[in-house]
KETI-174332 format. One record per residue (C-alpha): residue in one letter; x, y, z. Coordinates in steps of 0.02 Angstrom, whole numbers, padded with zeros to 5 digits. Example, Ala and Ser with C-alpha at 12.3 -4.5 7.8 and 13.67 -1.06 7.14 Angstrom:
<lummis>
LUMMI   aa       c1       c2       c3
LUMMI    a    00615   -00225    00390
LUMMI    s    00684   -00053    00357
</lummis>
This chain:
<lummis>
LUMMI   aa       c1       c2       c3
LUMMI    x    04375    05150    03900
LUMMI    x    04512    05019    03889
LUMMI    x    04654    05081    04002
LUMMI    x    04831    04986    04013
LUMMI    x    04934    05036    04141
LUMMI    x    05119    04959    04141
LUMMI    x    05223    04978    04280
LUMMI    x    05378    04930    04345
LUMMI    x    05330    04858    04512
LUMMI    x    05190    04873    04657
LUMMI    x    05291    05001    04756
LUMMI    x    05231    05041    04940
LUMMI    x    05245    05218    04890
LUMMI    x    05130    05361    04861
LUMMI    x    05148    05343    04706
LUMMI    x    05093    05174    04678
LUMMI    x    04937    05220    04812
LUMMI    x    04884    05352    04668
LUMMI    x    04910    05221    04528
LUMMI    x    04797    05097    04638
LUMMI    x    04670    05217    04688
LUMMI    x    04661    05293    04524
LUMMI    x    04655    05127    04428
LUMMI    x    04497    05076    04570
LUMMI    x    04398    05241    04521
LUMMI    x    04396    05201    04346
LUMMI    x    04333    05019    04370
LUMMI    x    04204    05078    04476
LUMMI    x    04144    05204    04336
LUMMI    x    04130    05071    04198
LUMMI    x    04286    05082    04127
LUMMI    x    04410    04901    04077
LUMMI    x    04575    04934    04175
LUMMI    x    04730    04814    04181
LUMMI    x    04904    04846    04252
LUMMI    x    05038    04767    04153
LUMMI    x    05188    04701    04270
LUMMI    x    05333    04603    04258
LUMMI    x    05306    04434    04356
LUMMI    x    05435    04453    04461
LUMMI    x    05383    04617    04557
LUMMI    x    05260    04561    04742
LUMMI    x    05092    04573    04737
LUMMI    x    05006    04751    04736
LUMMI    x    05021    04814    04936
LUMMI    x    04913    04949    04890
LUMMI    x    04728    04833    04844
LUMMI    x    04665    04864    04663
LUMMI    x    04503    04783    04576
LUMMI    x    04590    04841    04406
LUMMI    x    04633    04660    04311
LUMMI    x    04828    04629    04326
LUMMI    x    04926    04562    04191
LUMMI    x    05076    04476    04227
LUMMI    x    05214    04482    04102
LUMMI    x    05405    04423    04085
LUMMI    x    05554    04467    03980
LUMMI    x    05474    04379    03803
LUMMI    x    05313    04462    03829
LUMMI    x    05197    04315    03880
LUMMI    x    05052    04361    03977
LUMMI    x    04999    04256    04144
LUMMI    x    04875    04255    04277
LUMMI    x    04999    04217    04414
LUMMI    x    05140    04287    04444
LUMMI    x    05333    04215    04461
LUMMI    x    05402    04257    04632
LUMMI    x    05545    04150    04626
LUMMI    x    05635    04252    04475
LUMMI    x    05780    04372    04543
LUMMI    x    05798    04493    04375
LUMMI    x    05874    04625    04345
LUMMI    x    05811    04822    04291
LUMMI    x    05838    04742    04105
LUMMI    x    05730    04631    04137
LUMMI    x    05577    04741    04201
LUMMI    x    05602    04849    04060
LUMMI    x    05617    04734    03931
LUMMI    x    05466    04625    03990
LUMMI    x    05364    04787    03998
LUMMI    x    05412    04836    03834
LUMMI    x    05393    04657    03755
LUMMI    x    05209    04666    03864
LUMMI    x    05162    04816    03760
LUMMI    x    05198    04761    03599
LUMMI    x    05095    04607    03640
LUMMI    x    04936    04656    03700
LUMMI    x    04972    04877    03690
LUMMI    x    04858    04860    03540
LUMMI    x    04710    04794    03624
LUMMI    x    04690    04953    03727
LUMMI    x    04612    05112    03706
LUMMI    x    04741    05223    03814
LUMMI    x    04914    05185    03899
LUMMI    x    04969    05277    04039
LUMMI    x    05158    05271    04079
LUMMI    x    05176    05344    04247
LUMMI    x    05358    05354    04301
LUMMI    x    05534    05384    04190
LUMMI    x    05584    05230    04179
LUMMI    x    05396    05142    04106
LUMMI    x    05396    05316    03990
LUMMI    x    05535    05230    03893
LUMMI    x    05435    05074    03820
LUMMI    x    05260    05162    03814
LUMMI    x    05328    05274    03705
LUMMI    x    05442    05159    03588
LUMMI    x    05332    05012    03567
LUMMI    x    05197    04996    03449
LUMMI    x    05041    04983    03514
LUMMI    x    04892    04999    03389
LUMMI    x    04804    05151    03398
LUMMI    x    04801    05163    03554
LUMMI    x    04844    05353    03653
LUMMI    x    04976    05364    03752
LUMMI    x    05007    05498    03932
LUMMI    x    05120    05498    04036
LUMMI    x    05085    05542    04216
LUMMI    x    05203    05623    04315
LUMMI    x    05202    05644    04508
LUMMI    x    05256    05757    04634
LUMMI    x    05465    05742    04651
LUMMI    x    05498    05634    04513
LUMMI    x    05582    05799    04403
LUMMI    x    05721    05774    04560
LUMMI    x    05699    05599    04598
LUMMI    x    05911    05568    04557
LUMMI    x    05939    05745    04573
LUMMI    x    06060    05721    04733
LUMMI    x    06135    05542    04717
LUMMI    x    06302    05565    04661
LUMMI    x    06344    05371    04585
LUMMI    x    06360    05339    04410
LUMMI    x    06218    05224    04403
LUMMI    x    06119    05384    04490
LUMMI    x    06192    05531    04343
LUMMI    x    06115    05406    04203
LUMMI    x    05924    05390    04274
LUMMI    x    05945    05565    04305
LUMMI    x    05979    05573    04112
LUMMI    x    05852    05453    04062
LUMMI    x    05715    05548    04188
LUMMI    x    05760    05713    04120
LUMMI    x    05742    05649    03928
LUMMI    x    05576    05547    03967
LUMMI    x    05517    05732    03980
LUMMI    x    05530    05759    03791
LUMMI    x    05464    05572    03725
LUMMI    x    05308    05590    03627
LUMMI    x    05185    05578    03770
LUMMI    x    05043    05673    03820
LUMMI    x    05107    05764    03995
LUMMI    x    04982    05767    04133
LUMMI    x    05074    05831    04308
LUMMI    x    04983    05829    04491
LUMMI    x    05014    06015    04512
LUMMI    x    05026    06180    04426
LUMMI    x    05208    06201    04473
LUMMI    x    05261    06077    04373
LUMMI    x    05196    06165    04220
LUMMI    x    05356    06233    04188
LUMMI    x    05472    06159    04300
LUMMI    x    05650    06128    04245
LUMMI    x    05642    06032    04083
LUMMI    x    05480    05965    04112
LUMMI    x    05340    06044    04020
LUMMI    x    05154    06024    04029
LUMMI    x    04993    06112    04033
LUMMI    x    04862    05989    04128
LUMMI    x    04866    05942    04305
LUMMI    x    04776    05800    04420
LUMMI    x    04834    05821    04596
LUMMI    x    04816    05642    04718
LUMMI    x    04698    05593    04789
LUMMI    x    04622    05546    04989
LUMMI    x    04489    05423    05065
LUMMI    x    04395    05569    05142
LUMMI    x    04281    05428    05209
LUMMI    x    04447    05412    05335
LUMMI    x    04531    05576    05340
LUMMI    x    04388    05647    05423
LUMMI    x    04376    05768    05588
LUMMI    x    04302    05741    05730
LUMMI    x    04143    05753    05773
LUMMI    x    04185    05889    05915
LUMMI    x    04348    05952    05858
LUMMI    x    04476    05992    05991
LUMMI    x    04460    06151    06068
LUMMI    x    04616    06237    06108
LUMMI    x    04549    06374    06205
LUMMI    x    04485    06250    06335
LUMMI    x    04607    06106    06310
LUMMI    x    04768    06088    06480
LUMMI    x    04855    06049    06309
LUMMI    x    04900    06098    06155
LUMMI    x    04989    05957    06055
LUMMI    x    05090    06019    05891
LUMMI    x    05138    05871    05764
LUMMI    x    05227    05821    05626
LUMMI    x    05295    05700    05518
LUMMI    x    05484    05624    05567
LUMMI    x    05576    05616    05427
LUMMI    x    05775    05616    05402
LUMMI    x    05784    05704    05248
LUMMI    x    05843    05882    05271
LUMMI    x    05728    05952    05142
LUMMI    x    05585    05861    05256
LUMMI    x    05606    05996    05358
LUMMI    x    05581    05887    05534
LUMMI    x    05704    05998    05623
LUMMI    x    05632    06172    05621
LUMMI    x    05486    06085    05692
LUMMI    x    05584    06021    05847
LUMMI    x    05682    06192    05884
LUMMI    x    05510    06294    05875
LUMMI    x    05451    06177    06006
LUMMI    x    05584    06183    06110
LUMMI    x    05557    06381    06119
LUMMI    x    05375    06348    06148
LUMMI    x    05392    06237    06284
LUMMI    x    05508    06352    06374
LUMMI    x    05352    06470    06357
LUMMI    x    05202    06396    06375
LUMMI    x    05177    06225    06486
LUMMI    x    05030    06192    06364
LUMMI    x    05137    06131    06223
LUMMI    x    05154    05960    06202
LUMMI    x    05233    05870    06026
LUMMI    x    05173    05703    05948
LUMMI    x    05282    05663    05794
LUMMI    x    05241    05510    05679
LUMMI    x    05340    05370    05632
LUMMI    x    05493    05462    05750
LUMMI    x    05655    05457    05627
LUMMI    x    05706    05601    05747
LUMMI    x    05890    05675    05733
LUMMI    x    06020    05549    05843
LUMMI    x    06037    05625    06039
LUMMI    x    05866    05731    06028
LUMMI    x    05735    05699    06144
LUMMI    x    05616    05805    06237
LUMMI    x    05504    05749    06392
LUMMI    x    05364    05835    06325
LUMMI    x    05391    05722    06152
LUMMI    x    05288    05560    06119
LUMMI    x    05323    05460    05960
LUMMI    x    05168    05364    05874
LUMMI    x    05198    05230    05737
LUMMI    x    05047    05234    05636
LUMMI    x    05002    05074    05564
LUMMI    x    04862    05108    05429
LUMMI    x    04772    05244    05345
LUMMI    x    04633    05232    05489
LUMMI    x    04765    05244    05617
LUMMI    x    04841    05382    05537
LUMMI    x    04711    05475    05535
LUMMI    x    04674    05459    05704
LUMMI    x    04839    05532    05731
LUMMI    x    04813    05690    05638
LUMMI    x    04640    05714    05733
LUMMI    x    04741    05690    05900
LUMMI    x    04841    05837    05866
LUMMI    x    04790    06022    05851
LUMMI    x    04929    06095    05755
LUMMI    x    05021    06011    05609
LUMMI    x    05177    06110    05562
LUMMI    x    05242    06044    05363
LUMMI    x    05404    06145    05341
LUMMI    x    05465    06066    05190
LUMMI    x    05590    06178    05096
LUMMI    x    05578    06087    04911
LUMMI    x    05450    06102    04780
LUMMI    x    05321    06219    04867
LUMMI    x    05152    06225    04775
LUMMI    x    05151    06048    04748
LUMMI    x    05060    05899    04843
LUMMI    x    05116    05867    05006
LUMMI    x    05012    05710    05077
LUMMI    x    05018    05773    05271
LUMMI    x    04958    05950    05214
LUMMI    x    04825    05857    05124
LUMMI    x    04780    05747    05258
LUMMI    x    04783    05888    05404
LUMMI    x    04639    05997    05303
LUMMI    x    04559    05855    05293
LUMMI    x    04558    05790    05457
LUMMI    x    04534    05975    05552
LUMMI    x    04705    06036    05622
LUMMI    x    04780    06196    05612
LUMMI    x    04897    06192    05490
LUMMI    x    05077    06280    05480
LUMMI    x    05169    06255    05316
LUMMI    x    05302    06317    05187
LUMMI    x    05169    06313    05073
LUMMI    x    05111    06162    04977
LUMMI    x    04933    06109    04891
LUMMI    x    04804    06162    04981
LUMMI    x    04888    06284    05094
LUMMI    x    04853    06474    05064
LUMMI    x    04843    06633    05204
LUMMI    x    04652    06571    05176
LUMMI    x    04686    06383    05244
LUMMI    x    04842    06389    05321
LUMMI    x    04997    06502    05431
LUMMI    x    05109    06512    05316
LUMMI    x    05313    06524    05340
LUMMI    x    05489    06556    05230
LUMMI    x    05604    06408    05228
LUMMI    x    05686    06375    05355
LUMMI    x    05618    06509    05485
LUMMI    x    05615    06431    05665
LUMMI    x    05541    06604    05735
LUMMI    x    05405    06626    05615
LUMMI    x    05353    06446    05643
LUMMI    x    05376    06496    05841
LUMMI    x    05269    06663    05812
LUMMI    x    05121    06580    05702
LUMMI    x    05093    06457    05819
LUMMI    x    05063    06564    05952
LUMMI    x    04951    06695    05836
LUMMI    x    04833    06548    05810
LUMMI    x    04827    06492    05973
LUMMI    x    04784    06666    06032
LUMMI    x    04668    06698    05882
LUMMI    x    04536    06566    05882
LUMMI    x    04416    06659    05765
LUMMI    x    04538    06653    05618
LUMMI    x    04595    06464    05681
LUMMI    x    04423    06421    05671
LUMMI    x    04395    06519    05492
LUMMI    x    04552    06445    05427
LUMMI    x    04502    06269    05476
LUMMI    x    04347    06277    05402
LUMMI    x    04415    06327    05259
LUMMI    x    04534    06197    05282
LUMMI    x    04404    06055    05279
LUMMI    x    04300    06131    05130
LUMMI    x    04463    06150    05013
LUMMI    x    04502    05974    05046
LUMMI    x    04329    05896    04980
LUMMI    x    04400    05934    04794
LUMMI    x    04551    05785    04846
LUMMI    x    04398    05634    04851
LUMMI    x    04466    05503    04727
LUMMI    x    04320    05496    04644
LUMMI    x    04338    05692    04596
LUMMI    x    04511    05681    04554
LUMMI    x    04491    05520    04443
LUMMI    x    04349    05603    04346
LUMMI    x    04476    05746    04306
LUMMI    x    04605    05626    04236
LUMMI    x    04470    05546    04133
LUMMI    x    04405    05699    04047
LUMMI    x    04585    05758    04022
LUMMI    x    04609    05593    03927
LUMMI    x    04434    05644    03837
LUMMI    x    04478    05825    03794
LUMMI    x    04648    05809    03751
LUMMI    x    04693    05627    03658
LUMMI    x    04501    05585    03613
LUMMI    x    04431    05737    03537
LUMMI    x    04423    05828    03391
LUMMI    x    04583    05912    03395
LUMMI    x    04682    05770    03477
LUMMI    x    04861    05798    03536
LUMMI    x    04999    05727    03627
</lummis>
């Protein structure tokens, strides 16, 4: 299949990771996939063998791109937009993939070819909260991309009805389980001097960061064992603990080694439960003992599950698995085998007989 995928820039997000990985997968398997890019945006941080297609503001295609131009958000959308009417016709399938790139898949012509529309985790909130005028009208334009004439394809169930948005497929991301592996001898925290909690630093309140640092300061005060290792720090201004190490991981390797350092990784996000939550993910994956709000992948089968925003319940499952280690050990390993079905190469072939099913068949619709 001939797959065009326009975008806006190469992001270092997670979202532009999926597009990458997603875009590599379908190479692999045969299939003739470009990006199509303004020439202004950097080169891809996330690698990609898909072809890229650099394009500016009158449409005209180039190998290389133009790093010196300054432009505007006119200017990405228009050259996207002028892009697809260009060389839209030459492809078999055209997958917008945020609000903004919905707006020219949708209104330019391109051939016969299908069009989706891919939406990730957050993005039905993405201007939500920002209060500037600039941030009310994306909000608009987000929440309208939602009913452009697009085929809707969401990485989680919750987002089947969710707001405005409406859909009824789902491909959730993806990992390198070839890197978020465990151990070969997992920790043992029945035998280990001690027992090291993490999580992910982030500032945003809904993040969640600081129930995780008031449970441990209760568990500290009873149990010596307790230690906390939290990545990439962004801790609240003043707090510090002496029991606290910060690690800055540097790659996906070295982020991985992190979560395989720790034995406990507490997620207490308080948004959008059900959908993906990359640390959540990447904890099954790697072996720890995961504590959680409740996101993809976690379930009483996987995972110790707490409300929002319940320092005490984080405080008392903490200490049920440490005293449990039967039901740690079930939980893990069900853990480990839940997170084989997040391989790129699984959730790629998904996406691709989605596209089959749904735009290429029989009873095609959008």
């Amino acid at each position: 299949m001939k797959i065009l995928i326009p975008i806006l820039i190469f992001a270092r997000s997670g979202g532009s990771r999926v597009l990458s990985e997603l875009a590599n997968e379908w190479v692999k398997s045969g299939n003739d996939v470009a990006f199509l890019c303004p020439d202004s945006s950097d080169a891809p941080y996330f690698p990609t063998i898909a072809r890229i297609l650099w394009v500016n503001d009158k449409g005209q295609i180039a190998a290389e791109r133009n790093p010196l131009a300054k432009p505007s958000g006119r200017y990405h959308l228009q050259s996207l937009y002028a892009g697809l009417k260009a060389v839209g016709a030459e492809y078999e399938l055209i997958l917008a993939n945020q609000s903004l790139t919905a707006w020219p898949v949708a209104l330019a012509s391109c051939g016969n070819a299908r069009k989706a529309y891919y939406v990730q985790a957050y993005e039905a909130e993405y201007y939500v909260n920002m209060k500037t005028a600039k941030d009310l009208v994306l909000a608009a334009i987000s929440a309208l991309s939602y009913q452009l004439p697009l085929k809707r394809i969401v990485n989680a169930p919750v987002y089947f009805r969710y707001k405005n948005l409406r859909a009824s497929d789902f491909v959730p991301p993806g990992m390198d389980l070839d890197i978020f592996k465990p151990l070969a001898v997992p920790r043992d925290i029945d035998s280990n001097e001690t027992i090291i909690i993490g999580c992910i630093g982030r500032h945003e309140p809904e993040k969640g960061t600081i129930y995780v640092l008031q449970a441990f300061e209760q568990l500290a005060k009873l149990d010596p064992r307790f230690r906390l290792r939290v990545a990439y720090g962004n801790l609240p201004q003043g707090w510090q603990h002496e029991k606290c190490e910060v690690v800055v991981p540097k790659s996906d390797a070295e982020l991985a080694d992190y979560y395989r350092s720790v034995d406990i990784l507490v997620s207490p996000g308080t948004v959008q439960h059900g959908a993906p939550h990359y640390p959540v993910l990447e904890a099954l994956a790697t072996g720890a003992a995961v504590v959680t709000t409740g996101y993809m992948g976690a379930t009483e089968d996987t995972a110790w599950l707490v409300k929002n925003k319940d320092v005490q319940t984080i405080v008392e499952r903490i200490q049920e698995l440490v005293r449990d280690g039967a039901a740690r050990r079930a939980k893990i390993a069900a853990g480990l085998l839940t997170a084989q079905a997040f391989s790129w190469k699984t959730v790629s072939a998904k996406m691709m007989a989605i596209f089959v099913r749904t735009l290429f068949g029989d009873n095609a619709k959008k």
